[in-house]
N, CA, C and O of each residue as an XYZ file, in Angstrom:
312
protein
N      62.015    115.861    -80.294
C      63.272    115.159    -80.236
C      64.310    115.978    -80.992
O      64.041    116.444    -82.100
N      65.815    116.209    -80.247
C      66.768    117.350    -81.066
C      67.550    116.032    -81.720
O      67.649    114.881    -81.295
N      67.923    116.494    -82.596
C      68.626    115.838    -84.244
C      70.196    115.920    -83.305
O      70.637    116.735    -82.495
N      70.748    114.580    -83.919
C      72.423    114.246    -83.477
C      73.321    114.432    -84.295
O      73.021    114.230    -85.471
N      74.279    114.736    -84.078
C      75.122    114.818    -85.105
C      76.752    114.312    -84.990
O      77.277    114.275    -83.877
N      77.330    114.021    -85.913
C      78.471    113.531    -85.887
C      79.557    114.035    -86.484
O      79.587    114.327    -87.679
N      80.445    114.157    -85.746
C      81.705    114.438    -86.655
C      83.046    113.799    -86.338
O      83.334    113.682    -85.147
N      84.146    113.248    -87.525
C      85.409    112.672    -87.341
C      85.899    113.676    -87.868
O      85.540    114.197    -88.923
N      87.204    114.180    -86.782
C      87.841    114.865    -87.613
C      89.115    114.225    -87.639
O      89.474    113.783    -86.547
N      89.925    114.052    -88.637
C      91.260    113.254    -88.782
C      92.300    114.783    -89.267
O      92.220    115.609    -90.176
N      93.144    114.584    -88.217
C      94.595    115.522    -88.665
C      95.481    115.602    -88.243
O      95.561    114.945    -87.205
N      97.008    116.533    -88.711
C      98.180    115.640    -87.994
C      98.338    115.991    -86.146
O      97.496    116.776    -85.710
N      98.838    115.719    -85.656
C      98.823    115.464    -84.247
C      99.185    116.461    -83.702
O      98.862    116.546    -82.518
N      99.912    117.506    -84.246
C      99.975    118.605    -83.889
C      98.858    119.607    -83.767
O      99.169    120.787    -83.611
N      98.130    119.408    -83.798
C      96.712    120.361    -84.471
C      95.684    119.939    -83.182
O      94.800    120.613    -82.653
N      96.072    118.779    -82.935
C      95.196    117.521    -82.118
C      94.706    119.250    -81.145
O      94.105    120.205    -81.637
N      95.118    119.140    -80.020
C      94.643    120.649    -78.813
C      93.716    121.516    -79.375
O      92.559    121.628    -78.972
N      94.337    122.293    -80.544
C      93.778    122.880    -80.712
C      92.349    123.027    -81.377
O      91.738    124.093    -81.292
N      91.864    121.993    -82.004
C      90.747    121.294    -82.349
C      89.895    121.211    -80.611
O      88.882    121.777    -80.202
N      90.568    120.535    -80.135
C      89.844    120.020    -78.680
C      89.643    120.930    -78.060
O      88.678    120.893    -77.297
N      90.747    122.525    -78.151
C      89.772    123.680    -77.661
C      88.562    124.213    -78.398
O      87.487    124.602    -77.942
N      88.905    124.154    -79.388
C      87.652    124.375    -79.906
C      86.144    124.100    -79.439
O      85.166    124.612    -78.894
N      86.587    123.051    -79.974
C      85.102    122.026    -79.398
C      84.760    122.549    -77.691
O      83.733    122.906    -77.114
N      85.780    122.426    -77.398
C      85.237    122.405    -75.515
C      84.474    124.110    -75.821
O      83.281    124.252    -75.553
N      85.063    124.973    -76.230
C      84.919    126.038    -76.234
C      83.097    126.289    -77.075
O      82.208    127.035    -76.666
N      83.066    125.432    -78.221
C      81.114    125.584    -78.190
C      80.526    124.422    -77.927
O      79.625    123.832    -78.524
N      81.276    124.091    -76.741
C      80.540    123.083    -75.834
C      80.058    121.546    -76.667
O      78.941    121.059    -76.838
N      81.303    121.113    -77.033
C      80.812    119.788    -77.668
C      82.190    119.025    -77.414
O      83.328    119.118    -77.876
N      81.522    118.190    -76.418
C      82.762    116.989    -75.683
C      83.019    115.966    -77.420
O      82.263    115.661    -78.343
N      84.505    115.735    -77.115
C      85.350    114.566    -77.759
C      84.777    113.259    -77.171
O      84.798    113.289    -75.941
N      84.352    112.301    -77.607
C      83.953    111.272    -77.079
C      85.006    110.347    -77.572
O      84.962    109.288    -76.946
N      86.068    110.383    -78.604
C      86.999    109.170    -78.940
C      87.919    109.822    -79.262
O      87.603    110.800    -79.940
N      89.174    109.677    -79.023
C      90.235    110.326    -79.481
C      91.490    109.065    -79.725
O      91.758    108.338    -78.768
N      91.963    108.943    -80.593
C      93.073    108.153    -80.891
C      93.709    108.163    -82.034
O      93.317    109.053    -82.788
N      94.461    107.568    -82.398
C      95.945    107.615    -83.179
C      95.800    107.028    -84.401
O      95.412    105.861    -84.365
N      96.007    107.519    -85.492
C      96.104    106.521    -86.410
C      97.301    107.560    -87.630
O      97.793    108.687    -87.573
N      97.361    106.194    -88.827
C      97.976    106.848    -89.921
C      97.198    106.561    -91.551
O      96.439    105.700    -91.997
N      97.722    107.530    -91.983
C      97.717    107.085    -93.739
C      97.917    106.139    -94.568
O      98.921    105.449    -94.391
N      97.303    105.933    -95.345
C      97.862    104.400    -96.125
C      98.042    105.031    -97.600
O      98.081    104.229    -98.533
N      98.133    106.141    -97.825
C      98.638    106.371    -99.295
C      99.909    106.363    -99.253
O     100.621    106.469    -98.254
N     100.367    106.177   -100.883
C     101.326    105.659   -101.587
C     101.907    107.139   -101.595
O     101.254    108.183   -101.602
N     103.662    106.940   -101.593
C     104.289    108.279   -101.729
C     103.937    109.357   -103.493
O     103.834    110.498   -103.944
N     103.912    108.570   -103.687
C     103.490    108.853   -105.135
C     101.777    110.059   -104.627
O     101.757    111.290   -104.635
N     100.916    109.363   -104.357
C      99.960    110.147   -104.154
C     100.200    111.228   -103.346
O      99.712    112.268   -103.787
N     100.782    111.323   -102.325
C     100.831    112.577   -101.449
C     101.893    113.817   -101.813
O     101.888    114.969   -101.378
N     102.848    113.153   -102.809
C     103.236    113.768   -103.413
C     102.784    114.840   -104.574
O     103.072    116.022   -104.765
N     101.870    113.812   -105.326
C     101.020    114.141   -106.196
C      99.889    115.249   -105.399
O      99.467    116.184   -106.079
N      99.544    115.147   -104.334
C      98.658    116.500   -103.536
C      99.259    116.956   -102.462
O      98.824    117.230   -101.344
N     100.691    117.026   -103.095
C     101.473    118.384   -101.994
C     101.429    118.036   -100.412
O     101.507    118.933    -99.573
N     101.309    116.786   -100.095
C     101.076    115.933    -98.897
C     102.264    115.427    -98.444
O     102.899    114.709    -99.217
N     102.852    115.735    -96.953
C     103.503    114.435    -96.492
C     102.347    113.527    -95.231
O     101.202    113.597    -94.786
N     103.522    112.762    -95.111
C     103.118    111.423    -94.727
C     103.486    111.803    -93.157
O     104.618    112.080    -92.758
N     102.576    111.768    -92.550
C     102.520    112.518    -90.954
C     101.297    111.272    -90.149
O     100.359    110.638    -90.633
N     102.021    111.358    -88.388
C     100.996    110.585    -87.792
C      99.919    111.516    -87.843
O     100.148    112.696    -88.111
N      98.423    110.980    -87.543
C      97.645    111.912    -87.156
C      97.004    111.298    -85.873
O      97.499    110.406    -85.184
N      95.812    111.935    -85.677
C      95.269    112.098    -84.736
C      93.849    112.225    -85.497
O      93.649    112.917    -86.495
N      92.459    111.040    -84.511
C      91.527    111.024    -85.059
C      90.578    110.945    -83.554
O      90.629    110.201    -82.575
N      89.489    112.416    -84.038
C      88.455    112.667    -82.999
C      87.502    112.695    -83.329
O      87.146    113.431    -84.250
N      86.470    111.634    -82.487
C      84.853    111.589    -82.544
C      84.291    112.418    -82.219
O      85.019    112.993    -81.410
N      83.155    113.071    -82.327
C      82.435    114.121    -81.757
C      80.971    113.633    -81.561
O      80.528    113.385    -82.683
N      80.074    113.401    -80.646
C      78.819    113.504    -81.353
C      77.852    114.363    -80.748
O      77.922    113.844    -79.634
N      76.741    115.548    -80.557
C      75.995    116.518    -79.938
C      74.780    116.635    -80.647
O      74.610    116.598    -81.865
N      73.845    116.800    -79.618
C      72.966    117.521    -80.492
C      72.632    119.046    -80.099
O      72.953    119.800    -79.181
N      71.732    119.137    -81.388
C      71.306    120.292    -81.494
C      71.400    121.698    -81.171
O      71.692    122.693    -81.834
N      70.988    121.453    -79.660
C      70.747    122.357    -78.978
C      72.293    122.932    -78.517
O      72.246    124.107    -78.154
N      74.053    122.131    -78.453
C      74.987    122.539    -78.264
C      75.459    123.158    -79.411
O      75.294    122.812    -80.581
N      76.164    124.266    -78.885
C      77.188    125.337    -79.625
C      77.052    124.759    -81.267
O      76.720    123.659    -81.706
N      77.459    126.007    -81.927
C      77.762    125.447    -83.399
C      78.922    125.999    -83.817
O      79.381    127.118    -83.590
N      79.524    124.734    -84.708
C      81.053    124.755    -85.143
C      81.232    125.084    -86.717
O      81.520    124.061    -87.338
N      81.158    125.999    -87.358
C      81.614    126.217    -88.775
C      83.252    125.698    -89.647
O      84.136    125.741    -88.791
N      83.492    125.514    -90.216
C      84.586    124.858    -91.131
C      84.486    125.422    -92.495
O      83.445    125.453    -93.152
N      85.625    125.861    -92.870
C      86.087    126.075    -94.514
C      87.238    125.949    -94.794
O      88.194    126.614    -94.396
N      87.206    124.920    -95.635
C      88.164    124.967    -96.044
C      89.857    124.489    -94.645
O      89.901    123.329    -94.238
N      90.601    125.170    -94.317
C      91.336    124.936    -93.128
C      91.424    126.024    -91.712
O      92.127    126.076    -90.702
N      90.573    126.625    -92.141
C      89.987    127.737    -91.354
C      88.722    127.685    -90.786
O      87.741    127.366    -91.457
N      88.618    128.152    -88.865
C      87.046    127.609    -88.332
C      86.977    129.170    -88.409
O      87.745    130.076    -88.086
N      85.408    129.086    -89.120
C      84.387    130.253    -89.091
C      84.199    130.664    -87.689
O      84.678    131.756    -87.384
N      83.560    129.955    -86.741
C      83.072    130.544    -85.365
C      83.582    130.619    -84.423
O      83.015    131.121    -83.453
């Protein structure tokens, strides 16, 4: 049996495509894609150099045996 895996990725909406090429690209379909926002206080996002932007939030789930996706930091490894 191959192991599943999951991933949400939440970010601002501009970014949304290019994430989704990604994925298509080592073969791991979006299964949820939709809209949401932030609930921190201006104070906090201020406090971590943050504005207050819609984003965009995508499900992922694959196993195993599809492509593999690396992450650091705000930069994809693969």
């Amino acid at each position: 049996m191959s192991s599943l895996f999951l991933m949400v990725t939440i970010t601002d909406r501009r970014s949304t495509d290019a994430f989704l090429q990604l994925y298509q690209q080592r073969g791991v379909d979006v299964n949820l894609r939709t809209v949401g926002s932030g609930t921190a206080v201006r104070e906090t996002l201020a406090t971590l150099g943050l504005e207050k932007t819609e984003k965009a939030v995508l499900l992922a789930i694959w196993s195993a045996h599809v492509g593999r996706i690396g992450y650091c930091s705000s930069h994809f490894l693969y």
